[in-house]
C-alpha positions as CSV (number, residue, x, y, z in Angstrom):
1,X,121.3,103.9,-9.8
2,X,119.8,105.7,-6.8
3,X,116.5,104.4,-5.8
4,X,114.9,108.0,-5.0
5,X,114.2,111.1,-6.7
6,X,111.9,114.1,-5.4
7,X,110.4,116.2,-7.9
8,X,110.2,120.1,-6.4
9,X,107.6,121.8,-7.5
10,X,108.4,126.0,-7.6
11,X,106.3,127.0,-10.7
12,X,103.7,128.7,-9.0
13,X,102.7,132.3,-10.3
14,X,102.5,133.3,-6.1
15,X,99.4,135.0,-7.2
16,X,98.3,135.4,-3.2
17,X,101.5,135.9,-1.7
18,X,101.5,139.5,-3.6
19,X,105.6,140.6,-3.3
20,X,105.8,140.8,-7.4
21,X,108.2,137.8,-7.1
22,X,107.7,134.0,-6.7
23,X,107.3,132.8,-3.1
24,X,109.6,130.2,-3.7
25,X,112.6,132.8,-4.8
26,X,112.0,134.4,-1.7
27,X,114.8,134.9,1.1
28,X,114.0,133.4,4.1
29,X,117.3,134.2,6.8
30,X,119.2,134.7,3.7
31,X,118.2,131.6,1.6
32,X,115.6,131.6,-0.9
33,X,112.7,129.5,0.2
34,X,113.2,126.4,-2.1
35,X,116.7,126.0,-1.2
36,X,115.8,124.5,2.1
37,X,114.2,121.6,-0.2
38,X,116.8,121.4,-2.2
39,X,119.9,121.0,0.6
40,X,117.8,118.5,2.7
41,X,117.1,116.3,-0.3
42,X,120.9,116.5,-1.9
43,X,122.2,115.4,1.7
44,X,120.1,112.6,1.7
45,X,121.6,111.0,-2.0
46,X,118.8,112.4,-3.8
47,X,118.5,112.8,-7.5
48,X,116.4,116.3,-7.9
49,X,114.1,117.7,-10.2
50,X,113.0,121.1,-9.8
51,X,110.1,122.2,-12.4
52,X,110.2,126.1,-12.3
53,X,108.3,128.7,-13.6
54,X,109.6,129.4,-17.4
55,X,110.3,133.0,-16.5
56,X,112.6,132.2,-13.7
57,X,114.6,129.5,-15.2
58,X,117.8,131.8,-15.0
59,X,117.4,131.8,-11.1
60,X,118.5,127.8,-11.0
61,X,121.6,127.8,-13.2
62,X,125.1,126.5,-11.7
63,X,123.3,123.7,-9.3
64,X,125.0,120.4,-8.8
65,X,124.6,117.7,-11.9
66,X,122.0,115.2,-9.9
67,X,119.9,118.3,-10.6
68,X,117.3,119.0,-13.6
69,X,115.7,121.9,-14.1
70,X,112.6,122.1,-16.2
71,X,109.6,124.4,-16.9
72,X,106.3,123.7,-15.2
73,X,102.4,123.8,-17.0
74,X,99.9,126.1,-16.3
75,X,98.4,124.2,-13.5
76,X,100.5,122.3,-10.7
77,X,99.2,118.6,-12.8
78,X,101.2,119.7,-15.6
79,X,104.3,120.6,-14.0
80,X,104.3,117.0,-12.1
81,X,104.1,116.3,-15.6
82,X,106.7,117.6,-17.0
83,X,109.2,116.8,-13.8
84,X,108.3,113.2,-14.1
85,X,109.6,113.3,-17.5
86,X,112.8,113.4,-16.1
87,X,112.5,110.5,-13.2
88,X,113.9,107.0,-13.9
89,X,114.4,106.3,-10.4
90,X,112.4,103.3,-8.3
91,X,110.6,105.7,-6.0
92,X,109.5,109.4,-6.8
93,X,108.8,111.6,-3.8
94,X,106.6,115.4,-5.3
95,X,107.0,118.2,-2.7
96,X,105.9,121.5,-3.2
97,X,109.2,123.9,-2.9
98,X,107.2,126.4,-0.3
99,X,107.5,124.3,2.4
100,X,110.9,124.6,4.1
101,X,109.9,123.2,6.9
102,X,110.4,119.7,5.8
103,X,113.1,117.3,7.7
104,X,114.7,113.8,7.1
105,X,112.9,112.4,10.3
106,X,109.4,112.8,8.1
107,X,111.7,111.8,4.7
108,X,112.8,108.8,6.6
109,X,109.3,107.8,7.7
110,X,108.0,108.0,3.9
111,X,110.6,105.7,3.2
112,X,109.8,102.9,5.4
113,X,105.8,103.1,4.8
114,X,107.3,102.3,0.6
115,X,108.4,98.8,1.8
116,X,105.0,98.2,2.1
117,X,102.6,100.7,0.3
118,X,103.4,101.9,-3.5
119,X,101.8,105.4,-2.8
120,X,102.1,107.2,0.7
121,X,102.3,110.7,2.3
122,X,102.2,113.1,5.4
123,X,99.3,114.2,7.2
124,X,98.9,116.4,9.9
125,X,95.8,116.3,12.2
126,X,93.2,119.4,12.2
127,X,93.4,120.9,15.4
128,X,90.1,123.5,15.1
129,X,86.7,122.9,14.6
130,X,85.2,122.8,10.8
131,X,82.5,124.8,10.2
132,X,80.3,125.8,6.9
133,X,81.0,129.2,5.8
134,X,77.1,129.8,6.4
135,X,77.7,128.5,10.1
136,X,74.9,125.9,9.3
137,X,76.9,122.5,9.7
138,X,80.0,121.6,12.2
139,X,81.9,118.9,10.3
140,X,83.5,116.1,12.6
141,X,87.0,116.9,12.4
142,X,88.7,113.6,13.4
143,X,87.0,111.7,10.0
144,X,89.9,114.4,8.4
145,X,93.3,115.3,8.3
146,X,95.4,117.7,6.1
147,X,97.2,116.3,3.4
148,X,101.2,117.8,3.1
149,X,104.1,117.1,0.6
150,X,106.1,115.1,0.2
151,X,104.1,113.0,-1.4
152,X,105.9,109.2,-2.0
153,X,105.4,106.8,-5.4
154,X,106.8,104.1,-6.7
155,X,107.3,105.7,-10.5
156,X,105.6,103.1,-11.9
157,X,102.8,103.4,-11.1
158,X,102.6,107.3,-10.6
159,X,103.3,108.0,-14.1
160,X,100.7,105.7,-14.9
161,X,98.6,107.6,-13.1
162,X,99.6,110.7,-14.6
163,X,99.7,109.8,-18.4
164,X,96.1,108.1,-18.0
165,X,94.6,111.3,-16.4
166,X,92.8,113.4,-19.0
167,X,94.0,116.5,-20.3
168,X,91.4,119.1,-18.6
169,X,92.0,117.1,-15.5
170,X,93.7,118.7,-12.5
171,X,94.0,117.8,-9.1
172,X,95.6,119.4,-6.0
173,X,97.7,116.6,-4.9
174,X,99.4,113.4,-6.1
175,X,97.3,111.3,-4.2
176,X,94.1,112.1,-5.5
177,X,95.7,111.6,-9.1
178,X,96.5,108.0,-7.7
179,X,93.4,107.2,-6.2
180,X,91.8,108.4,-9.6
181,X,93.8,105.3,-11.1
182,X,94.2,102.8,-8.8
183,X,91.2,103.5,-6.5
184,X,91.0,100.3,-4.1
185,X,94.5,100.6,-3.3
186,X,95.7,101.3,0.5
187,X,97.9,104.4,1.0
188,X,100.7,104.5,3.8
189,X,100.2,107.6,6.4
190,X,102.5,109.4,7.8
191,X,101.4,111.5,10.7
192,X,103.2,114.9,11.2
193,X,103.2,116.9,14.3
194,X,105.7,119.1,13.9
195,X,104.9,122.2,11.5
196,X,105.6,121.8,7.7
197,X,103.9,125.0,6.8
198,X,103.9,126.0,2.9
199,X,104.2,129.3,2.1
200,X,101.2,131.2,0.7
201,X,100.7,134.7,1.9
202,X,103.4,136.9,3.1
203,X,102.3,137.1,6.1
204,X,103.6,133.6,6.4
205,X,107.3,134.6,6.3
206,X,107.7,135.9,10.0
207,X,106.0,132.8,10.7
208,X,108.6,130.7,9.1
209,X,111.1,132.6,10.2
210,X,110.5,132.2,14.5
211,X,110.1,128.3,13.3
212,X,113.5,128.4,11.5
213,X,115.0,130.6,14.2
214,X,114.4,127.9,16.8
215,X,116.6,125.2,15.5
216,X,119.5,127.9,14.0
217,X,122.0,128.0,16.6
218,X,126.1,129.1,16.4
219,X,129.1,128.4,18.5
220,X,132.2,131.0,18.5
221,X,135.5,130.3,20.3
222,X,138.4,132.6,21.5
223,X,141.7,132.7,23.2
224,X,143.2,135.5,24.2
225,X,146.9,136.4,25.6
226,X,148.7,139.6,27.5
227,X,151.9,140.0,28.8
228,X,151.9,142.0,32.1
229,X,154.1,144.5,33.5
230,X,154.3,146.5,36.8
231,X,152.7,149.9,37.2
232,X,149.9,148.9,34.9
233,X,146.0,148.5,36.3
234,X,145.0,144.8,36.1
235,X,141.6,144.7,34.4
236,X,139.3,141.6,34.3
237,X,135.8,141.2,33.7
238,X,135.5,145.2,33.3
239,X,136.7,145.4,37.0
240,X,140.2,146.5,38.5
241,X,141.6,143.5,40.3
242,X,144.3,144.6,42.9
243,X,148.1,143.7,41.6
244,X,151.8,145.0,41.4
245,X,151.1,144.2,37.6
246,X,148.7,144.2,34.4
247,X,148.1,143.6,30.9
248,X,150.5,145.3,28.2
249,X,147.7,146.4,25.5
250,X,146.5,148.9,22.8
251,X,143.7,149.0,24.4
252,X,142.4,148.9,28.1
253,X,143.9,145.4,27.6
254,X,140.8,143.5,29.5
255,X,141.9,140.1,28.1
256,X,138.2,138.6,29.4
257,X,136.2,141.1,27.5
258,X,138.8,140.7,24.6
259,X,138.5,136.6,24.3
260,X,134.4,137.2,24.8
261,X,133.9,139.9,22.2
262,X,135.9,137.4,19.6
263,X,134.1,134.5,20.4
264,X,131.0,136.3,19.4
265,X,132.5,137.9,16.5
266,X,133.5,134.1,15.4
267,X,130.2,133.1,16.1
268,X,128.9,134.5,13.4
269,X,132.4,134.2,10.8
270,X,132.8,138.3,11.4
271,X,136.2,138.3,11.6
272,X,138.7,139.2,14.8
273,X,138.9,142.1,16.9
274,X,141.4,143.5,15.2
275,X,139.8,144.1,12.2
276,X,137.3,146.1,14.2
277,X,140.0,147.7,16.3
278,X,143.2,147.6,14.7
279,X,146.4,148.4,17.0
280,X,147.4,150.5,14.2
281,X,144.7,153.0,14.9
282,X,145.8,155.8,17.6
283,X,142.3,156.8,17.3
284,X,141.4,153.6,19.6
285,X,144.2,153.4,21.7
286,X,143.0,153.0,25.7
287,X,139.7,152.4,23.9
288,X,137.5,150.9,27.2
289,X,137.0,147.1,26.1
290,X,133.1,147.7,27.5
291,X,133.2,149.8,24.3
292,X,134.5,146.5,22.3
293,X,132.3,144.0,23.7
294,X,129.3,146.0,23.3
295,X,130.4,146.7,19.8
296,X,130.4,142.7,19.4
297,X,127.0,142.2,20.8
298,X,125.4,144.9,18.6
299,X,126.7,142.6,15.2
300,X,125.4,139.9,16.2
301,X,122.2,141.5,17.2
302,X,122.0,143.0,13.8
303,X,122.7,139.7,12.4
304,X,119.2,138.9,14.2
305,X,120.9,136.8,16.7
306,X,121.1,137.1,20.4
307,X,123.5,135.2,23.7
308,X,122.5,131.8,24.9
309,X,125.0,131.8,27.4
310,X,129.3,132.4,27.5
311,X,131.3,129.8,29.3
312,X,135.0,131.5,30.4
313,X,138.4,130.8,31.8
314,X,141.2,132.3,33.1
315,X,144.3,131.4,33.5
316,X,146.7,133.8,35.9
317,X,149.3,133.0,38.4
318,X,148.5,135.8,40.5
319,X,146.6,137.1,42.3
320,X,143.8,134.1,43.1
321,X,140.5,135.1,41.5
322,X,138.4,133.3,43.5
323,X,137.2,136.5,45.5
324,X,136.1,138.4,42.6
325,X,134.5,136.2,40.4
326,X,130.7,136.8,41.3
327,X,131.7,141.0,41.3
328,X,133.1,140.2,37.5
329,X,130.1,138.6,36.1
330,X,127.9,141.2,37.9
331,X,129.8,143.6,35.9
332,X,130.1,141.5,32.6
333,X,125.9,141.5,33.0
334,X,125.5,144.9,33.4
335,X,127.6,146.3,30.6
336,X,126.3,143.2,28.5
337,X,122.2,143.0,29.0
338,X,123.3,139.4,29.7
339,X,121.7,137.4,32.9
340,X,124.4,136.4,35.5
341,X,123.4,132.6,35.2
342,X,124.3,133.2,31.6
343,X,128.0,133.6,32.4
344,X,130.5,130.8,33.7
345,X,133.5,132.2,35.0
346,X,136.2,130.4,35.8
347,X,140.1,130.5,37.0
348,X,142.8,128.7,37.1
349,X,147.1,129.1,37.5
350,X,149.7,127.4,35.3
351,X,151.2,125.7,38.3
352,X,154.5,128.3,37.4
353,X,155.1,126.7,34.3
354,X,155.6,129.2,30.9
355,X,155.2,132.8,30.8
356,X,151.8,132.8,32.6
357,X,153.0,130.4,35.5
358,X,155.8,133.0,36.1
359,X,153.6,136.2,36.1
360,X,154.4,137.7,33.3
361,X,151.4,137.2,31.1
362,X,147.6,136.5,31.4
363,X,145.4,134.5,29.1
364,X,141.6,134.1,28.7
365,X,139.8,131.7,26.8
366,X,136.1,132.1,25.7
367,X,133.3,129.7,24.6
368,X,129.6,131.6,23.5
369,X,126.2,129.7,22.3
370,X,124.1,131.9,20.3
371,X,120.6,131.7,18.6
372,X,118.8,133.3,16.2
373,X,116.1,135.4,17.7
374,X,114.3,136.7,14.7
């Protein structure tokens, strides 16, 4: 039997976060709020119960079987209630679904601290003075702390607490419904210094999202190949290197620009140039491939996502590339937005072997780190 079960809590009615939906349905980067909960604790061998409103039961169908879904109270005691119902596990963690902040280095922490405690949870220290809404009184901060979910139980003795609390009885936190019961008992601390903000106005969102943005980062990969012939320009980087031959293409044929625009396009699982640009198009054909990689950044921009940096190679026999590097990335930052130290180009020959060590072809090969910016 696993050992550990978290009860979510998303039955709130949202009454201040004022979007006529429940906070906890809300999509933050394209993932409602309590999923966040709900991944981190199913990677971690969790059994789940999630205590949801009644009204939006039908918004948690088709989730995996360690999952239970039930209906909460009409105050957050209840639903604790009712979700440990469902618990037979050793230790029972409660967290409240609005914070998606929550990580398995804080998890992993609770867990230890229940080797020795039966009751603990997270804390974060108050960073601004406390003052009486009258200004009369300063209250000494450091004799406080804020208390945060998850909140960690061995079952036991939680749902003793629970069943022995009185029915017009509500609390704000597990804790205090523990305390109420077993009042001399020490409680393990966890102290939290990273944010693990829960979500209560809507104002809160863009918050969450530049926290979530900081940590949501994507790699896309490309390789590109031409054949050359004679009599055709030689285009790398946006810039005309001198040669008796160049790239065979529907296009311009800039196999750099080509193998970066991909890599961004697979950054982000958007597919390949050609479904963009198909060769099949005469509408495109010579299309500049400043035009193509431009088109690249702009999904990815509107995807909320913007360039760490791109790391490049080329491999052509001839001519050596050496002398034009620093012009190309010059170039690839002006048509791009994208700092120079941003972009690693780099060349090499195929020592004449295949059809790029005899001159008749080019390759490029493209590597791009991106973020999410908002």
């Amino acid at each position: 039997m696993i050992n550990n079960t978290v009860v979510i809590l998303a039955a709130g009615k949202s009454e201040r976060f004022k979007k006529n939906k429940n906070k906890v349905l809300y999509p933050l980067l394209g993932k409602p709020i309590y999923q966040y909960s709900l991944d981190l604790f199913l990677n971690i061998g969790f059994n789940v119960v999630i205590v949801a409103n009644p009204n939006d039961l039908h918004y948690f169908e088709n989730l995996p079987e360690n999952v239970i879904v039930v209906g909460g109270g009409n105050t957050r005691t209840q639903s604790v209630k009712n979700g440990l119902d469902f618990v037979n596990s050793e230790f029972v963690y409660i967290h409240d679904a609005a914070r998606p902040l929550i990580n398995i280095g804080l998890i992993n922490q609770l867990i230890k601290k229940l080797s020795n405690y039966d009751a603990a949870y997270i804390s974060s220290p108050i960073r601004n003075a406390i003052k009486t809404k009258d200004t009369s009184q300063t209250i000494l901060k450091t004799n406080f702390h804020f208390s945060e979910t998850p909140q960690a139980f061995r079952t036991s003795k939680l749902k003793n607490a629970y069943y022995l609390l009185p029915e017009n009885i509500s609390y704000d936190d597990d804790i205090s419904v523990y305390k109420n019961i077993f009042p001399e008992e020490s409680i393990g601390i966890v102290e939290n210094l990273d944010e693990n903000l829960k979500l209560t106005y809507s104002q809160d969102i863009k918050t969450l999202e530049n926290l979530l943005c900081e940590n949501d980062y994507r790699i896309g990969h490309s390789f590109d190949l031409h054949r050359l012939e004679e009599n055709l320009p030689l285009l790398i980087g946006g810039i005309v290197i001198p040669s008796n031959k160049g790239e065979v293409a529907h296009s311009d044929g800039d196999c750099l620009l080509h193998a970066m625009a991909e890599s961004l396009l697979g950054s982000l699982s958007l597919g390949d140039l050609g479904k963009y640009f198909p060769d099949t198009d005469e509408t495109t054909r010579g299309i500049s491939s400043t035009i193509i990689i431009q088109k690249s950044l702009k999904l990815i921009e509107e995807k909320g996502y913007g360039v760490i940096n791109f790391d490049t190679m080329v491999y052509l026999e001839k001519p050596k590339l050496s002398r034009y590097i620093e012009k190309i990335i010059e170039n690839i930052s002006q048509i791009t937005g994208i700092s120079t130290d941003r972009i690693s180009i780099k060349a090499t020959t195929y020592e004449g072997i295949e059809a790029i060590g005899k001159g008749e072809a080019i390759a490029c090969e493209s590597t791009v780190l991106i973020r999410r910016i908002y």
